[in-house]
C-alpha positions as CSV (number, residue, x, y, z in Angstrom):
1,X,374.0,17.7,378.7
2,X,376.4,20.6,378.2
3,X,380.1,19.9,378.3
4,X,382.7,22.5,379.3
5,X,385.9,22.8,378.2
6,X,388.7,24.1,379.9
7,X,390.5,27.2,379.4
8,X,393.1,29.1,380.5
9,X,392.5,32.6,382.1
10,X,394.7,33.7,378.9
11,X,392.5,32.3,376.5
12,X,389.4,33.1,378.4
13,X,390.4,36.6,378.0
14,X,391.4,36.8,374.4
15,X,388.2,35.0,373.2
16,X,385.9,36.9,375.2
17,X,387.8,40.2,374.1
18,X,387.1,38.6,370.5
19,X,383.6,38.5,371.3
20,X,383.5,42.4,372.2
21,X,385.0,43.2,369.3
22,X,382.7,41.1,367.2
23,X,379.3,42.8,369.3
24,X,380.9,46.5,369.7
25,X,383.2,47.0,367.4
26,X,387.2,48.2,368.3
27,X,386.2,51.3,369.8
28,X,382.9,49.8,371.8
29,X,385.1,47.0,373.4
30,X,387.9,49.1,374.2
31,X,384.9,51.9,375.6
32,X,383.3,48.4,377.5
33,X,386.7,47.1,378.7
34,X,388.0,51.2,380.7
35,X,384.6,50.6,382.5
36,X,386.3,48.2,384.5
37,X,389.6,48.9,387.1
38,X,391.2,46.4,389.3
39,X,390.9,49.4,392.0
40,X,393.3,49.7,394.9
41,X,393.8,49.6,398.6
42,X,392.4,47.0,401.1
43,X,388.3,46.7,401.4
44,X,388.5,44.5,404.2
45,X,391.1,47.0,406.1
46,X,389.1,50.1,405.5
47,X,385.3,48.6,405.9
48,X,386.7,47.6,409.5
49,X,387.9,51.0,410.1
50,X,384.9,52.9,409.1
51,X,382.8,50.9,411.3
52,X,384.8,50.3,414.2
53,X,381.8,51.8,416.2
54,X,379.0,50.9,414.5
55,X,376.4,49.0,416.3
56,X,373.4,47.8,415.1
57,X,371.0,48.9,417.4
58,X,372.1,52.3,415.8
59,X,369.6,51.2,412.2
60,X,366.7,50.7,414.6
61,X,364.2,53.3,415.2
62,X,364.0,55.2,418.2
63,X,360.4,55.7,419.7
C-alpha cells in the first residue's frame, strides 16, 4: 500500500522544480518551466461567443 503525504502547493512546487533541475539541468528546467503560461481572458466567455450559432446538425453530412 502506498501512503501519501501531504504537501503544500509551496512545497509541491519547490521539490518538483528540484526534480527539473536534477533531470535538466538549470538551464533545461528553466527552458521546461517558459513552456508553460497561466494564459489570460475567459474560455468559458469566448467559447460561448464563438459558437453562439453553432448547431450540430451543421458537422453532419449533407446528401
Amino acid at each position: 500500500m502506498t501512503t501519501t503525504t501531504y504537501r503544500t502547493p509551496r512545497k509541491t512546487a519547490e521539490l518538483g522544480f528540484q526534480a527539473l533541475i536534477e533531470k535538466l539541468g538549470c538551464g533545461g528546467a528553466v527552458a521546461f518551466m517558459s513552456q508553460y503560461e497561466t494564459g489570460e481572458g475567459n474560455y468559458t466567455v469566448e467559447r460561448k461567443k464563438i459558437l453562439a450559432n453553432f448547431r450540430l446538425e451543421s458537422l453532419r453530412k449533407k446528401n
